[in-house]
N, C-alpha and C positions, 0 to 999 in steps of 0.2 A: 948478234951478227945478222944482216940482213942478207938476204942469197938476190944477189945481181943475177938478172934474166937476159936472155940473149936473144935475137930474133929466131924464129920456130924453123930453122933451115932444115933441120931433119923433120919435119911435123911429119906425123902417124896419125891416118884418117883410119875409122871404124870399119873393121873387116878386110886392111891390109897384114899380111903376115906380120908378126910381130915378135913372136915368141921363136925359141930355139927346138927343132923338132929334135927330136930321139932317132939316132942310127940304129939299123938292125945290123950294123957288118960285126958288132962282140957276139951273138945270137948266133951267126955264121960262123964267126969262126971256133964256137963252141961246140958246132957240130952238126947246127940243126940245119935239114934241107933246103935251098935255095928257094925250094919253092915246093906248095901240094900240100903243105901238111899246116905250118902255122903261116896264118894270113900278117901284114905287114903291122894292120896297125892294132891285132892284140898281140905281138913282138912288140911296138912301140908303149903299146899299156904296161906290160909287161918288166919290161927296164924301169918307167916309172913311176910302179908302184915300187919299186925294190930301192928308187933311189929316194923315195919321199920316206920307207920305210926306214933305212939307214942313218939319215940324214934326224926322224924325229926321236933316234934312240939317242941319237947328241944334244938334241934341242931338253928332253927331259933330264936329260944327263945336268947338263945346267941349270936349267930350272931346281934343278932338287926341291921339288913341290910335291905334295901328294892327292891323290886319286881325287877329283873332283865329287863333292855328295849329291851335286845335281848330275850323275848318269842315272838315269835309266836301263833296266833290263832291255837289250836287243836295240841300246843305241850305239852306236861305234864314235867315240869321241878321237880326233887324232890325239897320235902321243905326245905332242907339241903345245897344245892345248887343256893338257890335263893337271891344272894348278892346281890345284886349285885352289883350297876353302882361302883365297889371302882375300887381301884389300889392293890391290893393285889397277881393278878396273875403277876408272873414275868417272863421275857424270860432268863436262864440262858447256859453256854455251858462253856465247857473248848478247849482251843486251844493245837496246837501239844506240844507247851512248859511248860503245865501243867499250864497257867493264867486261872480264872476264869473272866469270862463275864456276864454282868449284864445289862441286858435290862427293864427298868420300867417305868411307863407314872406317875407324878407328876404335877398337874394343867395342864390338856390337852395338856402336854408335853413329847414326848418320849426321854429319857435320856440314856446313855448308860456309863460306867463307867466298871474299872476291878481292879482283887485283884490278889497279885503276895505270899498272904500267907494265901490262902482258907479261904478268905473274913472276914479278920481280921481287913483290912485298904480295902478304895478302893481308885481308886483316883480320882480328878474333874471330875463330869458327864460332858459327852459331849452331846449337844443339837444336836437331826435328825430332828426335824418338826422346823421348822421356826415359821411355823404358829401355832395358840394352834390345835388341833384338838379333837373329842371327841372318843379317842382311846380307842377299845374293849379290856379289862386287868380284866377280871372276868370270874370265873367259866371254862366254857368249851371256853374261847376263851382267847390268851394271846399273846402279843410280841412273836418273835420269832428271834433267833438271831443266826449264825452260822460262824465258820472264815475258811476261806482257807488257805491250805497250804505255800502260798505267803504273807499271813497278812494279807487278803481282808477281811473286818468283811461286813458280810448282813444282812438284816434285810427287817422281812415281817412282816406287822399288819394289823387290820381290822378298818377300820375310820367309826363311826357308824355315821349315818346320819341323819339329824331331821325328816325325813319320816320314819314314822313307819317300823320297822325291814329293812331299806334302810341302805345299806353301801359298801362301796370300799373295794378292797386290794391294802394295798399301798408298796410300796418297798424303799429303798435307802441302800446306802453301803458305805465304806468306804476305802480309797486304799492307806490310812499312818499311818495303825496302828491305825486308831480309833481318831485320834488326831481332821479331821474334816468327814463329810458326805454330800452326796451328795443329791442334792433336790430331796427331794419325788417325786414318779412317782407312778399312778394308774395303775395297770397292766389289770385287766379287761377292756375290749375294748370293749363292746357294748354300751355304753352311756346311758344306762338302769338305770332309778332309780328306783332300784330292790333289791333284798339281794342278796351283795358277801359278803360273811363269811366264815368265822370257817377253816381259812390257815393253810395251813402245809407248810413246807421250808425244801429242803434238798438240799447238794452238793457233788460231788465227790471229791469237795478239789483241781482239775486240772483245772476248770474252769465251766463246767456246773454244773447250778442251775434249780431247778425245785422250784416250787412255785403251789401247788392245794388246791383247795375250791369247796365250795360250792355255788352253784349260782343258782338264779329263773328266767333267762332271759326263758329258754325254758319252761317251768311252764306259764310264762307273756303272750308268744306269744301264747300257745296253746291254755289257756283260750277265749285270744281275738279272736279268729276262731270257739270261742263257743264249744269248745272239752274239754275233762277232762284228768286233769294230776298228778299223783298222786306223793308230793314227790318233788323235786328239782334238778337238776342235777350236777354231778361232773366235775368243766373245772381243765384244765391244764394251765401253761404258763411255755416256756422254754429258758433259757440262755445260748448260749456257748463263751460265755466271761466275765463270774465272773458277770455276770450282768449289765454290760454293756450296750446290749443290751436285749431284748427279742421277738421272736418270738408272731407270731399271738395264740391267745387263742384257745384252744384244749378241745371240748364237748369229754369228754371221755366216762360217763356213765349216761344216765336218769334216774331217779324215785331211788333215792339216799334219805336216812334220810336228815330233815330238818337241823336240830342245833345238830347232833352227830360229833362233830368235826372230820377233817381227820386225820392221821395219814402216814410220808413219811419217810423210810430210805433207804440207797442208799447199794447195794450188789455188786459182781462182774461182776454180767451181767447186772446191768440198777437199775433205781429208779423203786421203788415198794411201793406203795400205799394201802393202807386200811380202807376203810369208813362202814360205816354201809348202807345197801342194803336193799330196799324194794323187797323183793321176793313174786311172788302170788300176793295174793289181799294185808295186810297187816303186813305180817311177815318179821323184820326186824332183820336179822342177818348179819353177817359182809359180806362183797366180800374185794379182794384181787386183784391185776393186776398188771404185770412190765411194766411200761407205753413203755419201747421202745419195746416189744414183741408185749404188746395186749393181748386178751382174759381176760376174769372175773370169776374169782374162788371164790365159795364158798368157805370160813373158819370156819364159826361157824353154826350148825346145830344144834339152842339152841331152836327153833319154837315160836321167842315173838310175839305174834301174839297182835299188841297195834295199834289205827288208832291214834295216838300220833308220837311223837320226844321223846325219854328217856332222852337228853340232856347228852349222856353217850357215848364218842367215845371210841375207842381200842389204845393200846400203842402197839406199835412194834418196833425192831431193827434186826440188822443183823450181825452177826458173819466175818471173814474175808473171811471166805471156804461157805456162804452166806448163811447157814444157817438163819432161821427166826424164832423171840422168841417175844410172844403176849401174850399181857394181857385187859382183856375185861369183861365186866358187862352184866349181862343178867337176865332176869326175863323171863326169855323161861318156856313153858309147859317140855321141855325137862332135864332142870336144871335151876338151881337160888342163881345168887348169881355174885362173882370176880372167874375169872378161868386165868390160865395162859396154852397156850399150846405153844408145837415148832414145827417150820414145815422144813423140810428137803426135796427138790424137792417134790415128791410126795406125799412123807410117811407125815404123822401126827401122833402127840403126843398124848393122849387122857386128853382131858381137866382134870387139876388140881386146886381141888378149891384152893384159897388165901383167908389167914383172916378170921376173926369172923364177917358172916351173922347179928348178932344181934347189932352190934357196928356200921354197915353200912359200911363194908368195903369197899372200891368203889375206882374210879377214876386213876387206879394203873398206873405207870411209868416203863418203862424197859432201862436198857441199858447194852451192852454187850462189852467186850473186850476180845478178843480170848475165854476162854472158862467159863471166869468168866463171869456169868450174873446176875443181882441185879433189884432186884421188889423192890419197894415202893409203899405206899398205904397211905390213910387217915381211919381212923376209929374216932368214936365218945360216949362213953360211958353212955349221958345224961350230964356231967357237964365239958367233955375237951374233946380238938381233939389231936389225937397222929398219929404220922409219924410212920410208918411199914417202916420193910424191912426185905427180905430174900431174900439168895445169893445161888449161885451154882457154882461150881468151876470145873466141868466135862460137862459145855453145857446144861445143864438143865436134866442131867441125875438123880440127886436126889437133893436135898434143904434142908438147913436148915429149923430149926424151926424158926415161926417169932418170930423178933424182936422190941420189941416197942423201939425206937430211940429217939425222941422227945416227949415232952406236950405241950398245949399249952391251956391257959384258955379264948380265944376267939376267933373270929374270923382268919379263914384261909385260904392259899390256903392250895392246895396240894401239895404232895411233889416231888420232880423231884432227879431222880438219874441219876449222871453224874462220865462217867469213861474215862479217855486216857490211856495214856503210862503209866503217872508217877504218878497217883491217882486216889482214889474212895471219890466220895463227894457225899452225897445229902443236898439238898438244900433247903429251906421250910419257906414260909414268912409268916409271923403272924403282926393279929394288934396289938397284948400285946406286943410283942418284938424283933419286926422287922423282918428284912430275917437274919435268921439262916442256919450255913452251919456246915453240921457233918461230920467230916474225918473220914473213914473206912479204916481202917487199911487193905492193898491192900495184898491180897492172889494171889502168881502168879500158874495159871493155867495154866500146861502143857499140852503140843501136844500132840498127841496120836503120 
């Protein structure tokens, strides 16, 4: 079923209200003084958190999954998010000739398979690991799968390891069309039984690949020197030959969120990166970097000040003219909640929330084609989870109203939106009815 669009007569521009604020009159008429003692909007944090609290003892209630083995000591993962060990998260992507690509791990096996009518048929998985392995495919960490313009399909994952929170990043590709793959290769190079996690993978399509995560080699060392480190830090690994080969590993940034997954897409001038940053003592709001420039920019100036991991990274993508369009979860003193901003060389957007706070909006998706851009989201209502989206069709200049897309009455991932040339998909796997894929009826968005 394609979803008929209508003209944008409610559009929502960045940084108009959006979202449902929290009354304090339950607060009052509970007892507590009108005024002098608790200020308005920790009353509004307050309700909040009791209602996101409530609300994820229903979300796991359903899920009936168990405790994810990637937490870490002193990370706070929501209750909503804590699958975990399944297969549920998927790596999906579409190539220049509008195939969809399906990346999934099935009995410690990474499988990969495509569909040539928006994943109505697929065809024979093909086998990447030889060997079974115990592949990260939950929550904040999933396959990752991308093709080049020549037909090179790549692939990055996380092999989690039987030492607590221990694991590799692994890579292999494919250079016939997907038909076979190449033996797995560990890309981290310090021989550290440590955590490397929570991969991002991008490419220009010409031949270089970038591959970053999250890693505790420098955490490991400073400890053992009896020094204190707070935080984990961000490597790099780089390809300029479709992967091929790769380059020695690249300590980009220190004192980096533990388990906030990265986030990579590639622009006119270089790959650009965005992880969640420890700033100060504990205030974890996002940074930003074009790996072949350098320097680290703030992006979000949300002040969550948590001595935790949210287990909540940012989505971003980039435009052809390199614009950058992000979307990101925050529980900041500053605002709270899904925001989507876009950033343009210097200039930024002013955060705009997404979705309904009390359904637990969270975990949002972005992808952009010239000037159409499409958020996805998960929300959860107490008794089913529903796939969002809303589009914009001028660059993030104003948005539709969301759209609930999907239901789904169990266990879920999230949903991933995917655009080329020749379509708009998202894509959304459930354990009641498998991986579902919804055709959006593709709005072309003209040039200025």
């Amino acid at each position: 079923m394609l979803l008929s669009y209508h003209l944008l007569r409610n559009s929502r521009k960045p940084g108009e209200a959006g979202a449902t604020i929290c009354h304090i009159h339950m607060l009052l008429e509970m007892g507590y003084p009108r005024s002098g003692i608790v200020m308005e909007r920790e009353m509004r944090q307050m309700l909040r958190i009791t209602a996101v609290f409530l609300m994820s003892f229903a979300a796991a209630a359903l899920a009936s999954q168990q405790v994810s083995a990637g937490e870490e000591p002193g990370h706070s993962m929501p209750t909503s998010s804590r699958a975990a060990k399944s297969t549920l998260a998927v790596g999906v992507t579409l190539d220049g000739s509008g195939r969809l690509w399906l990346a999934r791990v099935e009995d410690q096996q990474l499988l990969v398979s495509w569909s040539e009518d928006d994943g109505k048929n697929f065809s024979n998985p093909v086998l990447v690991t030889p060997e079974p392995e115990n592949i990260s495919a939950d929550g904040e960490s999933r396959p990752k799968i991308a093709v080049a313009q020549d037909g090179t399909v790549l692939l990055s994952w996380t092999h989690s390891l039987p030492q607590k929170y221990a694991g590799n990043i692994r890579f292999a590709r494919s250079i016939d069309s997907g038909r076979t793959f190449s033996k797995p290769v560990t890309l981290n190079d310090d021989d550290r039984l440590t955590s490397h996690r929570f991969d991002s993978l991008a490419i220009d399509g010409d031949g270089r690949v970038v591959v970053a995560w999250l890693d505790a080699r420098d955490r490991d060392a400073t400890k053992e020197r009896g020094e204190v480190f707070s935080g984990v830090s961000l490597y790099t690994a780089q390809s300029f030959d479709n992967g091929a080969n790769f380059g020695r590993n690249r300590s980009f940034q220190a004192h980096t969120c533990e388990c906030c997954r990265t986030a990579l897409t590639w622009t006119k001038d270089g790959p650009i990166v965005v992880w969640r940053n420890i700033f100060d003592i504990n205030t974890r709001d996002f940074a930003m970097a074009n790996l072949d420039k350098g320097g680290v920019r703030r992006v979000t100036r949300d002040n969550w000040q948590i001595d935790a991991c949210p287990h909540n990274g940012a989505s971003i993508a980039a435009d052809r003219w390199g614009k950058l369009h992000m979307a990101w979860f925050t529980n900041g003193s500053a605002r709270q909640g899904l925001f989507y901003k876009n950033i343009d060389g210097n200039w930024e957007s002013r955060p705009m929330p997404i979705g309904n706070p009390a359904a637990q909006a969270n975990h949002a998706g972005v992808a952009v084609a010239d000037k159409l851009v499409l958020i996805t989201w998960r929300e959860f209502d107490g008794q089913s989870y529903s796939a969002q989206m809303m589009y914009s069709i001028n660059g993030g200049e104003s948005w539709s109203e969301p759209t609930q897309v999907m239901v789904s009455a169990g266990a879920t991932d999230y949903p991933v939106p995917l655009i080329d040339n020749k379509k708009v998909l998202i894509a959304w796997n459930t354990a009641k009815e498998g991986l579902r894929i919804f055709p959006v009826e593709r709005i072309t968005a003209r040039r200025r």
